[in-house]
LUMFI-609252 format. One record per residue: residue number from 1; x, y, z of N, C-alpha, C in turn. Coordinates in Angstrom, 2 decimals, m for minus. Layout:
! residues N
{mike=NUM n.u=X n.v=Y n.w=Z ca.u=X ca.v=Y ca.w=Z c.u=X c.v=Y c.w=Z}
...
//
This chain:
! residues 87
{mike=1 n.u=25.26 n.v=24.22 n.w=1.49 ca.u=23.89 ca.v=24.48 ca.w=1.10 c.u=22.95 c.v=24.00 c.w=2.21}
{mike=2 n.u=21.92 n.v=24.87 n.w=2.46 ca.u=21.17 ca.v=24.57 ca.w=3.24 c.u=19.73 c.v=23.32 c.w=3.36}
{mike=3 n.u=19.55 n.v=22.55 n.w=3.90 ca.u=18.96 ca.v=21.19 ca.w=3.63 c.u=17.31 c.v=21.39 c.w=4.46}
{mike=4 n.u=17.08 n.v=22.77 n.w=4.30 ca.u=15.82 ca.v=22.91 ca.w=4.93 c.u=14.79 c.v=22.63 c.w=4.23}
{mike=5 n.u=13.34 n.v=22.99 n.w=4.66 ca.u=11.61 ca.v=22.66 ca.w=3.90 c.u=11.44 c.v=23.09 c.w=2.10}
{mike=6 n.u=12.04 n.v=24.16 n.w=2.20 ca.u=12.24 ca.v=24.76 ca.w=0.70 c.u=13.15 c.v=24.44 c.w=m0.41}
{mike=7 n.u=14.02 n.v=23.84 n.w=0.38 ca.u=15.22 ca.v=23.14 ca.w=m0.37 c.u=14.59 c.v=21.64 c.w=m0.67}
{mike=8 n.u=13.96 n.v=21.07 n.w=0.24 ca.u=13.12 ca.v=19.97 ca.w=0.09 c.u=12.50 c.v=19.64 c.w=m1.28}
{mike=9 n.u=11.28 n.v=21.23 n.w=m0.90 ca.u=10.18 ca.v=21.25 ca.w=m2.33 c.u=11.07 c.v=21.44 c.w=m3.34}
{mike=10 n.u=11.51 n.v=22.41 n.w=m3.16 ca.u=12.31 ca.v=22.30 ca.w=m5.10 c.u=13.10 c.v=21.51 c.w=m5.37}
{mike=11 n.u=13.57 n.v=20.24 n.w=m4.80 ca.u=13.58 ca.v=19.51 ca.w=m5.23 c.u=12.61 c.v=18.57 c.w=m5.69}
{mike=12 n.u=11.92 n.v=18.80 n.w=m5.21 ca.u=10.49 ca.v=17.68 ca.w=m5.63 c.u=10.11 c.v=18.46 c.w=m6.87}
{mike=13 n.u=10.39 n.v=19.80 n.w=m7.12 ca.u=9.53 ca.v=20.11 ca.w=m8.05 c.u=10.85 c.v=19.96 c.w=m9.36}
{mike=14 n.u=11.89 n.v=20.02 n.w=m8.98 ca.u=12.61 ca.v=19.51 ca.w=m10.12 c.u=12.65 c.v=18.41 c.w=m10.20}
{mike=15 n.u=12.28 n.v=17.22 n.w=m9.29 ca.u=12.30 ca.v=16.12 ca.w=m10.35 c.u=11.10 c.v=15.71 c.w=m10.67}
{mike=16 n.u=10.11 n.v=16.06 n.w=m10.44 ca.u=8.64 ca.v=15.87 ca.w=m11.07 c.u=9.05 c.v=16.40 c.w=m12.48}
{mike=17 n.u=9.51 n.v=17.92 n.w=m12.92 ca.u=9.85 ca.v=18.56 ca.w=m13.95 c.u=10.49 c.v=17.89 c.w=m14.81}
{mike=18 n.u=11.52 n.v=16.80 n.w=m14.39 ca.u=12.29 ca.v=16.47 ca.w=m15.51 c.u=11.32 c.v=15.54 c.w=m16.32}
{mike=19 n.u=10.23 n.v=14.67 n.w=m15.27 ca.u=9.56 ca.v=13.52 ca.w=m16.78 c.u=9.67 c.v=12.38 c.w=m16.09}
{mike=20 n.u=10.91 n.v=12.33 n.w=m15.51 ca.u=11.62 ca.v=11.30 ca.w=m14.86 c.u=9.85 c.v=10.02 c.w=m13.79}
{mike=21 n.u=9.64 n.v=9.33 n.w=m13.72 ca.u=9.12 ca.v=8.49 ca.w=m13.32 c.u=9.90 c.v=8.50 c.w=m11.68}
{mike=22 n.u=9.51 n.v=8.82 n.w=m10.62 ca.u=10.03 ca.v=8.58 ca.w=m8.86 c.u=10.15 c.v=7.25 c.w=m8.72}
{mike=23 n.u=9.35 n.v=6.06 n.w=m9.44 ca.u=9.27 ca.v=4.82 ca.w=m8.77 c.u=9.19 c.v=4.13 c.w=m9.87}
{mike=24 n.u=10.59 n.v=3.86 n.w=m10.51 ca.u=10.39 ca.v=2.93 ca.w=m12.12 c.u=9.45 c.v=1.82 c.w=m11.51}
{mike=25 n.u=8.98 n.v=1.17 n.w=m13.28 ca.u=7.70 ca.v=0.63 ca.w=m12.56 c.u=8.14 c.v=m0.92 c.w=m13.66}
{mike=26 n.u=9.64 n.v=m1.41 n.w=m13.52 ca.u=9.98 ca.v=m1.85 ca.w=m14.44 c.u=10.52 c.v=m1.75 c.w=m15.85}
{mike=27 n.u=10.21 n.v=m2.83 n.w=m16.81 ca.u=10.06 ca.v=m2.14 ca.w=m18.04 c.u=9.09 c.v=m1.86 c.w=m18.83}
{mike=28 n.u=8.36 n.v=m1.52 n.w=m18.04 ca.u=7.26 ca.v=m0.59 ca.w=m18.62 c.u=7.06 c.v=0.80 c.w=m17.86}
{mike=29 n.u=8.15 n.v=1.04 n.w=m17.69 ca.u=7.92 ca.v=2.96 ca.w=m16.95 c.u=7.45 c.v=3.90 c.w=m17.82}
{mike=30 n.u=6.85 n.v=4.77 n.w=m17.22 ca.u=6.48 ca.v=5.76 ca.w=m17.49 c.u=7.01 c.v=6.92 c.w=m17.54}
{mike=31 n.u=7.52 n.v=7.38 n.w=m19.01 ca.u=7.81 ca.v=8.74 ca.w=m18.61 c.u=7.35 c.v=9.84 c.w=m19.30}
{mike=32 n.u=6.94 n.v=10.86 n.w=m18.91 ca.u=6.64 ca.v=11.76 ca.w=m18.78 c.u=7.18 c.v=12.65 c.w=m19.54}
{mike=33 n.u=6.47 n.v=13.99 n.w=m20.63 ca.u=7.34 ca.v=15.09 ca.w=m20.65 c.u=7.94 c.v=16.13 c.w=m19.56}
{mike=34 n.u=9.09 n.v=16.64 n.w=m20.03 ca.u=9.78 ca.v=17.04 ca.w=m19.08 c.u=8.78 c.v=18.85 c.w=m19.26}
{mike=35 n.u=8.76 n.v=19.54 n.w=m18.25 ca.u=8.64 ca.v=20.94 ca.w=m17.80 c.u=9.27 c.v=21.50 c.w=m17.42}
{mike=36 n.u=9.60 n.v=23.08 n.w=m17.67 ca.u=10.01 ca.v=24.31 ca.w=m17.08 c.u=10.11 c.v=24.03 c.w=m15.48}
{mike=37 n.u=11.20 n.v=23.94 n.w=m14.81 ca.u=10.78 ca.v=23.91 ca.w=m13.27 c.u=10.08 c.v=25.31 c.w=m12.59}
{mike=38 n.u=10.91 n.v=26.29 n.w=m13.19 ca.u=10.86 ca.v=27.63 ca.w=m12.76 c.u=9.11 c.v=27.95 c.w=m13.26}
{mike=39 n.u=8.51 n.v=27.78 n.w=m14.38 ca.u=7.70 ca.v=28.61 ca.w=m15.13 c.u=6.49 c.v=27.32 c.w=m13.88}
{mike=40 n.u=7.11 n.v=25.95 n.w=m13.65 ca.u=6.03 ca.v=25.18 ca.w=m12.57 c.u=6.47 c.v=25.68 c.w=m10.89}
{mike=41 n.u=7.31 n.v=26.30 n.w=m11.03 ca.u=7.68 ca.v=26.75 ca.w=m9.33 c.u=6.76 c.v=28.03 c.w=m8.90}
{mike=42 n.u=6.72 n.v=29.00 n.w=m10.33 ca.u=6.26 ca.v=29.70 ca.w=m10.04 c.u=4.35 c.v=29.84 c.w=m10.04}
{mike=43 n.u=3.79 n.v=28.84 n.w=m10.86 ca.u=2.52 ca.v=28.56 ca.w=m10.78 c.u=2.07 c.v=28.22 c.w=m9.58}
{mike=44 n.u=2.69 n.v=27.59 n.w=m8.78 ca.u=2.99 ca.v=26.26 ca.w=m7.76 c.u=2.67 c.v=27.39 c.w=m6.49}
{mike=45 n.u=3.67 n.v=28.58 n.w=m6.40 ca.u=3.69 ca.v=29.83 ca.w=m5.45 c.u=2.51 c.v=30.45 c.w=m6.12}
{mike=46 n.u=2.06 n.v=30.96 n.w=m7.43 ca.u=0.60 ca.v=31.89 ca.w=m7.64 c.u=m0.46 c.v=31.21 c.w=m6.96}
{mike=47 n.u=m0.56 n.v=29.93 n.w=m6.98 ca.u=m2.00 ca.v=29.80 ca.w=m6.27 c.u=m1.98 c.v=28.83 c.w=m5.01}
{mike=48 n.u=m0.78 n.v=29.06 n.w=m4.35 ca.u=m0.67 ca.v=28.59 ca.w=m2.46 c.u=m0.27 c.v=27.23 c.w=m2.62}
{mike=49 n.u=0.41 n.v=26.51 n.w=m3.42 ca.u=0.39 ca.v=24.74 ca.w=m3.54 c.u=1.76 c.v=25.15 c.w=m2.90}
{mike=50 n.u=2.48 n.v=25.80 n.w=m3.06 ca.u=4.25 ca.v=26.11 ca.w=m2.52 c.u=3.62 c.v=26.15 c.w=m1.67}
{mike=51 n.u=3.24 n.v=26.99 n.w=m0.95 ca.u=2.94 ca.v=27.22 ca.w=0.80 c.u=3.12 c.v=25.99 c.w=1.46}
{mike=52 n.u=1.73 n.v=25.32 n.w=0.94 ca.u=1.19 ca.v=23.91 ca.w=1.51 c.u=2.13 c.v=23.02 c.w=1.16}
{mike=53 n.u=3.40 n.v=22.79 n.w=0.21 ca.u=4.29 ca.v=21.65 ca.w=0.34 c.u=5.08 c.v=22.53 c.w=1.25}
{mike=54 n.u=5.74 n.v=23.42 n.w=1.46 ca.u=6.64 ca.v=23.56 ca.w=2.01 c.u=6.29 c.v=23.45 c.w=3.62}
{mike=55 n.u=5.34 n.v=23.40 n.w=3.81 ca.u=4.90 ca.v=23.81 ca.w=5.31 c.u=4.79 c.v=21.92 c.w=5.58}
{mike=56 n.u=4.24 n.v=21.20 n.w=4.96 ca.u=3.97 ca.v=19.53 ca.w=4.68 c.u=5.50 c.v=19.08 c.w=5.02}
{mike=57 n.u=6.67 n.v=20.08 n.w=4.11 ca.u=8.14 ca.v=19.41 ca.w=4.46 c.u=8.60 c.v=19.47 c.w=5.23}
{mike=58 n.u=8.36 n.v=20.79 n.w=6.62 ca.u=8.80 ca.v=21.54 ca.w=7.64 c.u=8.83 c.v=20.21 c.w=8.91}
{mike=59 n.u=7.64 n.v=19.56 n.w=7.91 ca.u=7.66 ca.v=18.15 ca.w=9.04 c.u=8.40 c.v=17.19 c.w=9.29}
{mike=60 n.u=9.06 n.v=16.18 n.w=9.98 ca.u=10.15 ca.v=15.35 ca.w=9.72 c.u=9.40 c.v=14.27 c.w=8.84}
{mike=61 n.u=10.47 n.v=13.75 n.w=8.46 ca.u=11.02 ca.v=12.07 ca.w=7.47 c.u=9.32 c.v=12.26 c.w=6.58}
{mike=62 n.u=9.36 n.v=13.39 n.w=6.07 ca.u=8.29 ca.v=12.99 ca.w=5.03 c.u=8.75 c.v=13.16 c.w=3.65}
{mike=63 n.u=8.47 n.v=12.25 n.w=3.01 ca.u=8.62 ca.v=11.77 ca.w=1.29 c.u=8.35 c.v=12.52 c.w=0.48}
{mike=64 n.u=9.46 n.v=12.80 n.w=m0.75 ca.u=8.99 ca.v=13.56 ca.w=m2.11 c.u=7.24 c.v=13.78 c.w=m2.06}
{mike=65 n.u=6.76 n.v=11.87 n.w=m2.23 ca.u=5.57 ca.v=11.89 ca.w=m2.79 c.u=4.64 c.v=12.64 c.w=m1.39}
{mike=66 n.u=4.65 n.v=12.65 n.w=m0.77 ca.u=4.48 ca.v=12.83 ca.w=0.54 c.u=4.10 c.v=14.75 c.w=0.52}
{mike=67 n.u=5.24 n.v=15.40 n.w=0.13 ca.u=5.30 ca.v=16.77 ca.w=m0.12 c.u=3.90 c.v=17.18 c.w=m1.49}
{mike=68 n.u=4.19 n.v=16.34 n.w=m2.45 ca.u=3.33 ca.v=16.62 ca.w=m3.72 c.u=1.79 c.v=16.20 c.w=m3.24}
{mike=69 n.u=1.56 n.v=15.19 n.w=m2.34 ca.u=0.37 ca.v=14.83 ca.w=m2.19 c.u=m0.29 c.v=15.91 c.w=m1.28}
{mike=70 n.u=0.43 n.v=16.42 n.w=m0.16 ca.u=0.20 ca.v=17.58 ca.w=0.68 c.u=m0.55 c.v=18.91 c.w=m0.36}
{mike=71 n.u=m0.49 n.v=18.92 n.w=m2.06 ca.u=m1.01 ca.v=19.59 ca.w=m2.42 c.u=m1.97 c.v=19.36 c.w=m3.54}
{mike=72 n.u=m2.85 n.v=18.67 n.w=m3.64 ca.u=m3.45 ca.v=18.39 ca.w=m4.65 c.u=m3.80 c.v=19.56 c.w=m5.74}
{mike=73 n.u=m3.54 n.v=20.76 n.w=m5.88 ca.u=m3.76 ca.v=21.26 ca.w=m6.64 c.u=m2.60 c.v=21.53 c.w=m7.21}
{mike=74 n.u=m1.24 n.v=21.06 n.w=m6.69 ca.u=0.06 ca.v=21.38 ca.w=m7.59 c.u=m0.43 c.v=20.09 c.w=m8.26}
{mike=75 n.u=m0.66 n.v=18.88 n.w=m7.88 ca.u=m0.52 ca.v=18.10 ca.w=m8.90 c.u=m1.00 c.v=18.50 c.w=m9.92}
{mike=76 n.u=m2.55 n.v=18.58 n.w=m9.96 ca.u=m3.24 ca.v=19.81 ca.w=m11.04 c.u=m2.76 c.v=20.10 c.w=m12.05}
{mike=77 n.u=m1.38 n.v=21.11 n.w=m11.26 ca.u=m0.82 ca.v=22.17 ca.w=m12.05 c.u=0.09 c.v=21.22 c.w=m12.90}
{mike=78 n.u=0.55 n.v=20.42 n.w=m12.59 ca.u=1.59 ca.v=19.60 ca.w=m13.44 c.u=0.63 c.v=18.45 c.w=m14.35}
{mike=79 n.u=0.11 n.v=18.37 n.w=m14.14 ca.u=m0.82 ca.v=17.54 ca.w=m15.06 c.u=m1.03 c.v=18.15 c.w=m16.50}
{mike=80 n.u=m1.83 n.v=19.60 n.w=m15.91 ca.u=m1.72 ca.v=20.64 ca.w=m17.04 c.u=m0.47 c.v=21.18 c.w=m17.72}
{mike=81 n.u=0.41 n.v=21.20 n.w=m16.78 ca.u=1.96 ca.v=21.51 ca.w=m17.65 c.u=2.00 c.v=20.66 c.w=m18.44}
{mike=82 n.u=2.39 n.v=19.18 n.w=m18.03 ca.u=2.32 ca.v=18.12 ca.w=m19.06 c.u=1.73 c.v=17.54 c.w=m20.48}
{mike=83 n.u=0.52 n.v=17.93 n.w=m20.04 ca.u=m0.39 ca.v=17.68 ca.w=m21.56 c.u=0.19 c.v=19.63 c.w=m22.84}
{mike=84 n.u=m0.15 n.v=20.24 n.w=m21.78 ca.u=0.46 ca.v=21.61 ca.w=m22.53 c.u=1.83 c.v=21.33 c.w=m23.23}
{mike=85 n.u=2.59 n.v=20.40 n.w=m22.52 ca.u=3.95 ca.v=19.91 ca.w=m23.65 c.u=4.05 c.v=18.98 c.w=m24.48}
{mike=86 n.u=3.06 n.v=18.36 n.w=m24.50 ca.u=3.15 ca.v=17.04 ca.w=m25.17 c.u=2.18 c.v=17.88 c.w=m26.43}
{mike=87 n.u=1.41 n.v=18.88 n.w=m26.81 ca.u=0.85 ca.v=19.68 ca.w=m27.70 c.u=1.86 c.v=19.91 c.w=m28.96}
//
């Protein structure tokens, strides 16, 4: 399997998706409902936030959080996924 920029993001966007907390924060973590990766991959590509992480990953030794911050409007988008599941 190939370990390039795109292979990068979707991983970031599957584990944002699962709920999962990146940086337990003890025992008091946070977690999250889990999301659709695909139904957030594809929001992520409708309004250019894919572009901008993947092009952010193309760069060396940069971080999950690193990729997601490169797009402030995917976060956005997962914010809104999130509360939309917890409904």
């Amino acid at each position: 399997m190939a370990d390039g920029p795109l292979e990068h993001v979707l991983a970031a966007i599957r584990l944002k998706a699962t709920g999962m907390a990146t940086m337990p924060t003890g025992e008091h973590s946070v977690i999250y409902p889990a999301v659709d990766y695909k139904i957030l991959g594809r929001r992520l590509k409708d309004n250019g936030a894919l572009a901008k992480m993947v092009k952010c990953a193309s760069k060396n030794n940069v971080s999950l959080i690193q990729i997601w911050q490169s797009a402030p409007e995917a976060i956005a988008v997962l914010q809104e996924m999130r509360k939309e599941a917890t409904k």
